[in-house]
DSSP file (Angstrom, degrees, kcal/mol; ACC not computed):
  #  RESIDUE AA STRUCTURE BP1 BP2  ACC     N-H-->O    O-->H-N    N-H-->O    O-->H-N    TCO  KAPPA ALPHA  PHI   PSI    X-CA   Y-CA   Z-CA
    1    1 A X              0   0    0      0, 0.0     2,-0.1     0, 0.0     0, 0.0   0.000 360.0 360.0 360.0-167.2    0.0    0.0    0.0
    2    2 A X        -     0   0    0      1,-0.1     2,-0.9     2,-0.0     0, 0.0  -0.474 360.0 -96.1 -80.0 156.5    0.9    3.8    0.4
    3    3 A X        -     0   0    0     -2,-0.1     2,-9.9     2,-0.1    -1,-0.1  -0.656  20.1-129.4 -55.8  84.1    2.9    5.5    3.0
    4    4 A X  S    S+     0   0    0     -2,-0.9     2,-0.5     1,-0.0    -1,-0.1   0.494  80.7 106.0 -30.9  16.1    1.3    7.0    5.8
    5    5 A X  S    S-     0   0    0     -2,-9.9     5,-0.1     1,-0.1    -2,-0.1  -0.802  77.5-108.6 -93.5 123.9    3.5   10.3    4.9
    6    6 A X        -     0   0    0     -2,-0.5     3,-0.2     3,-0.2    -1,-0.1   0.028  46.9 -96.0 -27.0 172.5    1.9   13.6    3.3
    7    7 A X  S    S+     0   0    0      1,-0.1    -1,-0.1     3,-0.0     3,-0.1   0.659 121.1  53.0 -88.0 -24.1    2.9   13.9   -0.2
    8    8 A X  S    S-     0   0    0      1,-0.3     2,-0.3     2,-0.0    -1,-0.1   0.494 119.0 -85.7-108.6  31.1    5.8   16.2    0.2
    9    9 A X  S    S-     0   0    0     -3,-0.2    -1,-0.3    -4,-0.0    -3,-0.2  -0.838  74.7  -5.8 125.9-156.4    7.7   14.0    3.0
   10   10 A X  S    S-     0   0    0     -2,-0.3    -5,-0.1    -5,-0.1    -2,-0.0  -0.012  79.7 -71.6 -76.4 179.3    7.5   13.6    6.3
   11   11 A X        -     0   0    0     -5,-0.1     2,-0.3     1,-0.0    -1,-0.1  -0.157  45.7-143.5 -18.9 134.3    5.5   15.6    9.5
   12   12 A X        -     0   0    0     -3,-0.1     2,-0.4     2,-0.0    -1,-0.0  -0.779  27.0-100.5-101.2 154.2    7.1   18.8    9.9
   13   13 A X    >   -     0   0    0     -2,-0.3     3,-4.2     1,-0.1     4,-0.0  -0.857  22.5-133.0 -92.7 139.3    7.3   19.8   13.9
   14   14 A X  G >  S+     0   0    0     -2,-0.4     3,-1.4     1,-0.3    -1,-0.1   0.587  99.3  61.0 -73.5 -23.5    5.0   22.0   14.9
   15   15 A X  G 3  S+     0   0    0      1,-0.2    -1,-0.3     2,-0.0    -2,-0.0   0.589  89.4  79.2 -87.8  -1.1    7.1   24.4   16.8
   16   16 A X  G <   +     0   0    0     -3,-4.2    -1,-0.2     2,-0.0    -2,-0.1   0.296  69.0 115.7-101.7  42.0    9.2   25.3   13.4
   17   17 A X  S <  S-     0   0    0     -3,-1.4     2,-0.5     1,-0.1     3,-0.0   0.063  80.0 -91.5 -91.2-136.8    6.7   27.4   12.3
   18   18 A X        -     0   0    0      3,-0.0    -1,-0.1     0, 0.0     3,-0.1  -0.848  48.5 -99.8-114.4 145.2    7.1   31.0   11.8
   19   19 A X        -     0   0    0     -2,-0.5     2,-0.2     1,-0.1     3,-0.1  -0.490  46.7 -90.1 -78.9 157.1    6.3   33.5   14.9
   20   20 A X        -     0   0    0      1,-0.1    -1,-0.1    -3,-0.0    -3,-0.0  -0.449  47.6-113.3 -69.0 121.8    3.3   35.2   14.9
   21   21 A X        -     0   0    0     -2,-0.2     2,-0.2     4,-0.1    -1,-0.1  -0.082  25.5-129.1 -54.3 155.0    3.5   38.6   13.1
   22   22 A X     >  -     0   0    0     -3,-0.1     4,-4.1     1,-0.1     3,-0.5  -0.644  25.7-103.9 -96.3 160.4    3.1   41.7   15.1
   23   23 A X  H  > S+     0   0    0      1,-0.3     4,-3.4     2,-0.2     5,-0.2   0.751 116.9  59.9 -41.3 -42.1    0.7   44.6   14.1
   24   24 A X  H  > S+     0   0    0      2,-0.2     4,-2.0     3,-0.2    -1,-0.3   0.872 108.4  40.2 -43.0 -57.9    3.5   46.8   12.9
   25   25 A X  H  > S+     0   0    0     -3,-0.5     4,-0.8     2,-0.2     5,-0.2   0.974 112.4  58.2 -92.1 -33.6    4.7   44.3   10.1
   26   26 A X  H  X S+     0   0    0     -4,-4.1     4,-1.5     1,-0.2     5,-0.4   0.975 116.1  39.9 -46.0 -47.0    0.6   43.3    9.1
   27   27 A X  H >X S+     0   0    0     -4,-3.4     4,-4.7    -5,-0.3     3,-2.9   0.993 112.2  53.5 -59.8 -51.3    0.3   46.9    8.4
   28   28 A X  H >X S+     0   0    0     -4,-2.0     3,-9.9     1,-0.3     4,-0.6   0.727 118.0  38.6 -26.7 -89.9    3.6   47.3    6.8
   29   29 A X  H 3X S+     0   0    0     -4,-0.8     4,-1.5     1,-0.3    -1,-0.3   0.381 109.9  53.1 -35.3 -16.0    2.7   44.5    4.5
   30   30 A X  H <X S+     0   0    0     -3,-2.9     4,-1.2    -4,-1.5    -1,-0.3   0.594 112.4  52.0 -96.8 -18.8   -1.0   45.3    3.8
   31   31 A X  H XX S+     0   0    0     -3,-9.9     4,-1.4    -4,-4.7     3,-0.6   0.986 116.0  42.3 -82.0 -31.9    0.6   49.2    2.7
   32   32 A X  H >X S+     0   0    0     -4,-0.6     4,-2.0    -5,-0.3     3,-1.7   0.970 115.4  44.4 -77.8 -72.4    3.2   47.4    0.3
   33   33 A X  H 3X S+     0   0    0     -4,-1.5     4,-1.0     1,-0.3    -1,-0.3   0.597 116.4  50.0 -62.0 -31.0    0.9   44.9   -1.1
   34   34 A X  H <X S+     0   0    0     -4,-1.2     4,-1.9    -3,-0.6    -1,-0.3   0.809 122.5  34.9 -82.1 -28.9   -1.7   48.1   -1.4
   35   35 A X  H <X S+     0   0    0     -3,-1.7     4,-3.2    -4,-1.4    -2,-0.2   0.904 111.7  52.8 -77.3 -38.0    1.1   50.1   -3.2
   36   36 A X  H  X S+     0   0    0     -4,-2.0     4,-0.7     2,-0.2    -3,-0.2   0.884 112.7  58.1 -44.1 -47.7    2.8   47.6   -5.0
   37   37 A X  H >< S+     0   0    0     -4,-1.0     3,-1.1     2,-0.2     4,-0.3   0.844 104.7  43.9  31.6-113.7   -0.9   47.3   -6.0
   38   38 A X  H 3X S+     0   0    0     -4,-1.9     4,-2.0     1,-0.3    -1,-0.2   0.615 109.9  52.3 -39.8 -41.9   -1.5   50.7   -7.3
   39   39 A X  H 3X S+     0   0    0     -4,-3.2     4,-2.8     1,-0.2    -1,-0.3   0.804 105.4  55.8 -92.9  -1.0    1.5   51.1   -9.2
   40   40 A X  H <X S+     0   0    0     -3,-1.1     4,-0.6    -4,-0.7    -2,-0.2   0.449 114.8  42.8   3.9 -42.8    0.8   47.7  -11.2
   41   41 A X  H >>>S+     0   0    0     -4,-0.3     4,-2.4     3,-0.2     3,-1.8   0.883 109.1  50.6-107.5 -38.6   -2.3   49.0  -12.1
   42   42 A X  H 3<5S+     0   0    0     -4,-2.0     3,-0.4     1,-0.2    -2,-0.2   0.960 111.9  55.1 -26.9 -61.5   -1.1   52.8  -13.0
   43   43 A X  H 3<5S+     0   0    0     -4,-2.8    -1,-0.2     1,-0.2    -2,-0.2   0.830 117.9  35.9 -27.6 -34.9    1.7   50.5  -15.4
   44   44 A X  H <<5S-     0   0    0     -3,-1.8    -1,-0.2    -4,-0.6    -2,-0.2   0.800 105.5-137.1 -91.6 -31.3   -1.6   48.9  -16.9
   45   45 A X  T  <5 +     0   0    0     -4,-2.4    -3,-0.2    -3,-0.4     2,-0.2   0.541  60.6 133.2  79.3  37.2   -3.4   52.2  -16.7
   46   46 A X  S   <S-     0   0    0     -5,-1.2     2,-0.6    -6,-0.2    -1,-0.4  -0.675  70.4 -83.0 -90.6 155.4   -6.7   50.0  -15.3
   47   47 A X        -     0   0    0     -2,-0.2     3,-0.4     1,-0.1    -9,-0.0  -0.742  50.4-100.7 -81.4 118.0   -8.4   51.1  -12.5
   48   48 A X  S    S+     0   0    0     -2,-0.6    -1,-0.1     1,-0.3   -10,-0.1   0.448 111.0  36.4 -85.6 156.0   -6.9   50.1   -9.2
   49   49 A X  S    S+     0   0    0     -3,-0.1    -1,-0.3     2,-0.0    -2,-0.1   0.237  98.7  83.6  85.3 -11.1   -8.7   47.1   -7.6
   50   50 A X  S    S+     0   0    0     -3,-0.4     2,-0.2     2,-0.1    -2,-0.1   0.525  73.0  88.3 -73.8 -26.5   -9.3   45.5  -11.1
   51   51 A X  S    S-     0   0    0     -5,-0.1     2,-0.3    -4,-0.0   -10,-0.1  -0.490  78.7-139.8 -83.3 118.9   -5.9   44.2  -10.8
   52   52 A X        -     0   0    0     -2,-0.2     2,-0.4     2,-0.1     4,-0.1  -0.877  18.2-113.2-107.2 173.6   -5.8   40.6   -9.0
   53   53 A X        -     0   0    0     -2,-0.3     2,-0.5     2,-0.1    -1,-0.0  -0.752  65.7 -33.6 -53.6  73.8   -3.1   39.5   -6.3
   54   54 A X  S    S+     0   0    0     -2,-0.4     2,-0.5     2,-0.1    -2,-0.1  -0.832 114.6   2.4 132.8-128.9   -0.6   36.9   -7.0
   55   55 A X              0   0    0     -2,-0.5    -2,-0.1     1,-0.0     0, 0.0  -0.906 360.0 360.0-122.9 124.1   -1.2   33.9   -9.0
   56   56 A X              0   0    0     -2,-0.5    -2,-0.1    -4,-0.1    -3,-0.0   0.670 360.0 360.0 -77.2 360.0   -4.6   34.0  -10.4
């Protein structure tokens, strides 16, 4: 049969995840991701919010 493992190896342990951000870097990151944003849509000259995020 299969291997009682997830597909990209084994159990990771739980305590090497990343610390919780603090309020200071969520804003940071939600004004970069809102400028980054805005000039992406300027480049395109669409109207901002038209634009999507990422990997569609």
């Amino acid at each position: 049969m299969y291997a009682a493992t997830p597909r990209g190896g084994a159990l990771r342990a739980v305590g090497s995840r990343a610390p919780a951000a603090t309020p200071r870097a969520r804003l940071r990151a939600a004004l970069l991701r809102q400028w980054r944003e805005a000039q992406r849509c300027a480049a395109m000259n669409v109207p901002t919010g038209t634009v999507k995020r990422g990997r569609a």
